[in-house]
C-alpha positions in Angstrom: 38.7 -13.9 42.1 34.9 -13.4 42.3 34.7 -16.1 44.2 37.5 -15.4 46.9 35.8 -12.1 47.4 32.7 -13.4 47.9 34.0 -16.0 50.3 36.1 -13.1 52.4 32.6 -11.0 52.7 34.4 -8.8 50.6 31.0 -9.0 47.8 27.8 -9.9 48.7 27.8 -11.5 45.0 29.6 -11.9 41.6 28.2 -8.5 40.4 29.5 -6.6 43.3 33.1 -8.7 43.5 33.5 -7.8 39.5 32.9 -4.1 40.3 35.5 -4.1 43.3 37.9 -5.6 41.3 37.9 -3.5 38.6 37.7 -0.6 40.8 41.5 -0.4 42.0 40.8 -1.3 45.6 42.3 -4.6 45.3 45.7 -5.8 44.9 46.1 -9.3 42.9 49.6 -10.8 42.2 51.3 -14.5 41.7 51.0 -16.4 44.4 54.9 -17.3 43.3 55.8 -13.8 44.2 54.4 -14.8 48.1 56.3 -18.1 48.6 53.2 -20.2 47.6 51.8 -22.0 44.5 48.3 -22.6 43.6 46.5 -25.7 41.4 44.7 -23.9 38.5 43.3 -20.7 39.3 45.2 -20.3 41.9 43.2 -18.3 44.3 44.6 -17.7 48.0 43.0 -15.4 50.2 43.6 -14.2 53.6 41.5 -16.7 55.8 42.6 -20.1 53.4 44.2 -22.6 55.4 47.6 -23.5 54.1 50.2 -26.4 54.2 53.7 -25.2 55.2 56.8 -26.7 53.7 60.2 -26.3 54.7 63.3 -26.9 52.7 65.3 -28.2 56.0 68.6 -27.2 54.2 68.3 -23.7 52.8 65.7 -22.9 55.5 63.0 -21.9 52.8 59.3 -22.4 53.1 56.6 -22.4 50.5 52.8 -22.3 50.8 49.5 -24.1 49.4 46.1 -24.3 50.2 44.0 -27.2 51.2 42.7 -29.3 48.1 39.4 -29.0 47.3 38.3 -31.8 45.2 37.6 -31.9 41.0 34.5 -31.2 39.5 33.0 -28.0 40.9 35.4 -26.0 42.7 36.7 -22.6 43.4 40.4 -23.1 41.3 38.1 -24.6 38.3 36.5 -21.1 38.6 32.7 -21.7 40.0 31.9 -19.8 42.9 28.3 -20.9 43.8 26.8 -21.8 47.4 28.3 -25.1 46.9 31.6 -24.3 46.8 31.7 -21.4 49.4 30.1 -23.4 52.2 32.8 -26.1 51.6 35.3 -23.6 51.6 34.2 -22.1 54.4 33.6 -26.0 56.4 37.1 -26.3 55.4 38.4 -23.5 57.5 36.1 -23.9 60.3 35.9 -27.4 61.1 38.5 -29.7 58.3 41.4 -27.1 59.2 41.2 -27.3 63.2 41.0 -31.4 63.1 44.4 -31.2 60.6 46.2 -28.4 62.1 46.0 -30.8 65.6 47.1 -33.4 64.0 50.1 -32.3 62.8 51.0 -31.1 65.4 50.8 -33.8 66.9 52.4 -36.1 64.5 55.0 -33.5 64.3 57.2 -32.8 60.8 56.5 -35.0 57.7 59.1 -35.6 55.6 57.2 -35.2 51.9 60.4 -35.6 49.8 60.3 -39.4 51.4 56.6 -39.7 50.1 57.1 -38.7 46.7 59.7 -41.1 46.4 57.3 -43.8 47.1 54.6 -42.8 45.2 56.6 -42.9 42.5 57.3 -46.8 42.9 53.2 -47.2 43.4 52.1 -45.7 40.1 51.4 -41.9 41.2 53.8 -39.0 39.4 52.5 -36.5 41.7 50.6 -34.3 39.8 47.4 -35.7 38.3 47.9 -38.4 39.7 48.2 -38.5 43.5 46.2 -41.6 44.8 49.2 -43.4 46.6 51.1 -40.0 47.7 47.3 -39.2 49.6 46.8 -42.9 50.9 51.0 -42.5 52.0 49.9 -39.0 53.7 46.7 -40.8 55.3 49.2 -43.2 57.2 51.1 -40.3 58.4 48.1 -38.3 59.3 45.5 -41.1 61.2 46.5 -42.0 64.3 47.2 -38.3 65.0 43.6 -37.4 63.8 42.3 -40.3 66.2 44.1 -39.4 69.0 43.1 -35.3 69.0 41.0 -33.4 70.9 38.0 -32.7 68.3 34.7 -34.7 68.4 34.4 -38.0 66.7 32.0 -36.2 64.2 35.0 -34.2 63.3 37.6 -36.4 63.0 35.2 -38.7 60.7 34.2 -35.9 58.6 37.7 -34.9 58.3 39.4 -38.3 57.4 36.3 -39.0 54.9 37.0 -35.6 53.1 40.7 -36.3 52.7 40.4 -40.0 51.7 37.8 -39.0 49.4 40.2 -36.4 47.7 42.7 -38.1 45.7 44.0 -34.8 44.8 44.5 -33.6 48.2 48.6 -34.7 47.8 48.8 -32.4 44.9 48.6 -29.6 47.3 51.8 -30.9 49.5 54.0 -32.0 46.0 53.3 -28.6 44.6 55.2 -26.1 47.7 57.4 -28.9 48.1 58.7 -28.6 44.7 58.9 -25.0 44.8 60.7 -25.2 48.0 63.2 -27.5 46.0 63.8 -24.9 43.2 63.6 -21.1 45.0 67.2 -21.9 46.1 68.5 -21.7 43.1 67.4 -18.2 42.3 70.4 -15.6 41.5 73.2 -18.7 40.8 75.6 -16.9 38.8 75.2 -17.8 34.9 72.5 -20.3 35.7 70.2 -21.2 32.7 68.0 -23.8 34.7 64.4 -23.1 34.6 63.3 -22.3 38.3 59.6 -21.8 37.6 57.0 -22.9 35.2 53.3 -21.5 35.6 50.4 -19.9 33.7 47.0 -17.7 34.6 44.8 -19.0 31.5 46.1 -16.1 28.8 49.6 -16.1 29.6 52.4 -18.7 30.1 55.3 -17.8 32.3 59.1 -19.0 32.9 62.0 -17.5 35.4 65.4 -18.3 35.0 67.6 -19.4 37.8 70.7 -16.8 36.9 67.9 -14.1 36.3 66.5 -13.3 39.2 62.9 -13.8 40.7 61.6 -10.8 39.9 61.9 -11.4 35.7 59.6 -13.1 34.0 59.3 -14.3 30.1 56.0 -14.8 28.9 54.0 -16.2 26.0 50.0 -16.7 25.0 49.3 -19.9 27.0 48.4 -22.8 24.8 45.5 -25.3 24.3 45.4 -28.3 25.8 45.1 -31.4 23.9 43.1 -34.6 26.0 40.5 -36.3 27.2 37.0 -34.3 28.3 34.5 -35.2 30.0 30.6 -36.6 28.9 29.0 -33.6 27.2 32.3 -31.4 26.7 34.4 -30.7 23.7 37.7 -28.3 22.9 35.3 -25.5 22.6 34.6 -25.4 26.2 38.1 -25.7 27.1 40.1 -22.4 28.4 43.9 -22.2 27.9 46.3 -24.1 30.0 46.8 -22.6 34.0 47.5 -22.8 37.0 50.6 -23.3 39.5 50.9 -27.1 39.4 53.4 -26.9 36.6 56.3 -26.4 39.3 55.9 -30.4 40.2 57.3 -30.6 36.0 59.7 -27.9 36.9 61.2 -29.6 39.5 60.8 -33.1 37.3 58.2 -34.8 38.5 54.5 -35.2 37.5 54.6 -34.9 33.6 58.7 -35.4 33.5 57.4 -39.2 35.5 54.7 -40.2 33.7 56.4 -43.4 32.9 56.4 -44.1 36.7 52.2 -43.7 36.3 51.3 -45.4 33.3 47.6 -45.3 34.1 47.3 -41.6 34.0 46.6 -42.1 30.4 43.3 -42.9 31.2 42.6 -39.4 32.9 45.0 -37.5 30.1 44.3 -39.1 27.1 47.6 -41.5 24.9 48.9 -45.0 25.4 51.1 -46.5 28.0 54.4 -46.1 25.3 53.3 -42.4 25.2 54.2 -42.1 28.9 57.4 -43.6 28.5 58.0 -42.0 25.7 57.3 -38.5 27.6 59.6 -39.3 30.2 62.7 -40.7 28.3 62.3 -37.1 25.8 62.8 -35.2 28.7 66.2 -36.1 29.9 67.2 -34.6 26.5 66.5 -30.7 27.7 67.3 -32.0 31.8 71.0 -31.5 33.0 70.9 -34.7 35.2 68.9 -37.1 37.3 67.4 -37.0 40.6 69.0 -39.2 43.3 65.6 -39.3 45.5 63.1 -39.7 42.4 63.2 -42.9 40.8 61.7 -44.2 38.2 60.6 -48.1 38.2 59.9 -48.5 34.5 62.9 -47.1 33.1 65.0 -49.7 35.4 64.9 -47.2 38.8 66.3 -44.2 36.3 66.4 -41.4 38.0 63.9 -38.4 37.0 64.5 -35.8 34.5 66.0 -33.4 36.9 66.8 -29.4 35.7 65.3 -28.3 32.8 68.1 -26.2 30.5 67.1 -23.2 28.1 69.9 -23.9 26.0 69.1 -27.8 25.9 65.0 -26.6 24.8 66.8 -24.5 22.4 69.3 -26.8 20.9 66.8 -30.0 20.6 63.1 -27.7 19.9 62.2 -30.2 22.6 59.5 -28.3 25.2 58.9 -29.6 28.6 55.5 -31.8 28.7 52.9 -31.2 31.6 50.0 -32.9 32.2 47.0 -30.9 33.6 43.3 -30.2 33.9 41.4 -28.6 31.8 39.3 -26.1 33.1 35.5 -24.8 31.2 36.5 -21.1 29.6 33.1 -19.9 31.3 33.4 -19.2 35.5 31.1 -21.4 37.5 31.6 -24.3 35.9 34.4 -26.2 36.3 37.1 -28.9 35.5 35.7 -30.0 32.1 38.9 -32.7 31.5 42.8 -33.1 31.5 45.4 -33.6 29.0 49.0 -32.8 27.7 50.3 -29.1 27.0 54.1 -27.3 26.9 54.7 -24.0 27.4 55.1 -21.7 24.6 58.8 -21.8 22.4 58.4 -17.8 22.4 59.4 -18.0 26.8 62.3 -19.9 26.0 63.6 -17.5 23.1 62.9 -14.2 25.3 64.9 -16.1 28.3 67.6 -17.0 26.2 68.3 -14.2 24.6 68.0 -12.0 27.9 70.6 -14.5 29.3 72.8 -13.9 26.0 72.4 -10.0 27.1 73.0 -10.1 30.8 75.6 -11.9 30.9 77.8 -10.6 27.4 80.4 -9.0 29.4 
């Protein structure tokens, strides 16, 4: 937050951004209440370029920003001169060469690249090197071929190649485009969202509404850090990108990525072993999501409260771990689930609501 003030010219610095947000004048909320989803922190401000997905058949869009990078950046919580004069070359001069571009390229259909990726060893959450080389392809001879200087168009191809992340911030609205439909279905106990801030975990229910949440202490997360960092510099699991395992992809396909272990910490079995566990507490299998290791078995698809319940089987997500100090950073990445104590709240509100 200090740092998306800063970068508006809200606060000249962190000492005058931390006063104006305590002082009342600003209004913070979920990016999930604004159609959008944001990787860790989260943070979306007025002037951030966004990606715009559409769900073609219930006419839905959803929201991200532009990917920044790991290490050092503003959703990992540092807020330095670094990472406000890439934010702000990212409006000014990456935005304009990509906004052309697809425009000129004209719609991409995303649902078609996270079905490859998955058959090229990405699961689309930490692990997005094939989904950005797929949306590379898509993107290239449209950058060439646009107006901006060569300079540009270099600058911007090198920052997005360079980025394997930068697909996490297409797989992320896409999946929420995929599950905001299913809001208000009669009776529904599906989970429709997943997400966390760093002290809280939070679930909605499909049947519920959007507007109720259930929400537990966020937990720890167990994995691999980085040189010179250890569980006491970790903070507690966050951030949006939990929607990709919502909608059953990134952690619920980890057997379709088994060399994320290296980033997340376990053995290749473990990620098979993640995957297969989850169509216990899923209510069927994707049609468009395959997964090549468990002989083209379709993903995990539709995660049921009663089914967590019943088994005392949590969804697994794999994520980053951000550094419980602002300013510093991603400090590693591992495994977490969400908190038991959502699913009890949801299912005993369902069990109320729906009595009669």
């Amino acid at each position: 937050m200090i740092g998306g003030l800063i970068y508006e010219g809200l606060a000249k610095d962190a000492a005058e951004a931390e006063k104006l947000a305590e002082g009342g004048e600003i209004t913070f909320d979920s990016c999930h209440m604004h159609d959008a989803v944001g990787p860790m922190a989260g943070v979306v401000t007025a002037s951030m370029p966004v990606w715009i997905l559409e769900n073609k058949t219930f006419g839905n869009r959803a929201y991200c920003t532009i990917n920044e990078g790991l290490g050092k950046v503003l959703r990992f919580g540092a807020y330095d001169d670094e990472v406000l004069k890439r934010l702000r070359w990212m409006e000014q001069e990456l935005y304009p060469v990509l906004e052309e571009a697809v425009a000129i390229k004209g719609e991409i259909d995303v649902k078609v690249l996270i079905a490859k990726l998955l058959q090229m060893g990405d699961e689309a959450h930490n692990r997005n090197e094939a989904g950005t080389s797929l949306l590379l392809r898509e993107l290239v001879p449209a950058i060439m071929s646009c107006s901006k200087t060569q300079e540009q168009k270099i600058a911007a191809f090198n920052f997005v190649n360079g980025n394997n992340h930068t697909f996490l911030n297409l797989s992320m609205p896409a999946m929420k485009c995929t599950l905001d439909p299913i809001f208000d279905i009669p009776y529904c106990t599906l989970v429709a969202t997943m997400c966390r801030n760093g002290t809280d975990f939070g679930i909605r229910i499909a049947g519920l509404g959007k507007n109720r949440w259930f929400t537990a202490e966020a937990e720890m997360v167990k994995g691999l850090y980085f040189p010179g960092y250890g569980e006491e510099d970790a903070a507690r699991d966050l951030g949006d990108s939990c929607i990709t395992e919502t909608a059953g992809i990134g952690g619920f396909c980890m057997a379709a990525a088994p060399a994320i272990v290296q980033f997340v910490g376990g053995q290749v079995s473990d990620a098979i072993n993640y995957s297969t566990r989850m169509y216990e507490i899923t209510v069927g299998e994707g049609r468009a999501y395959k997964i090549p290791a468990l002989d083209f078995r379709g993903s995990p698809t539709g995660i049921d409260i009663r089914k967590v319940m019943e088994t005392g089987i949590r969804p697994v997500i794999n994520t980053g771990i951000a550094h419980k100090n602002p300013g510093v950073g991603q400090v590693g990445a591992g495994i977490v689930n969400p908190p038991e104590d959502c699913f009890k709240q949801a299912i005993a509100a369902c069990a109320e609501a729906w009595s009669n």
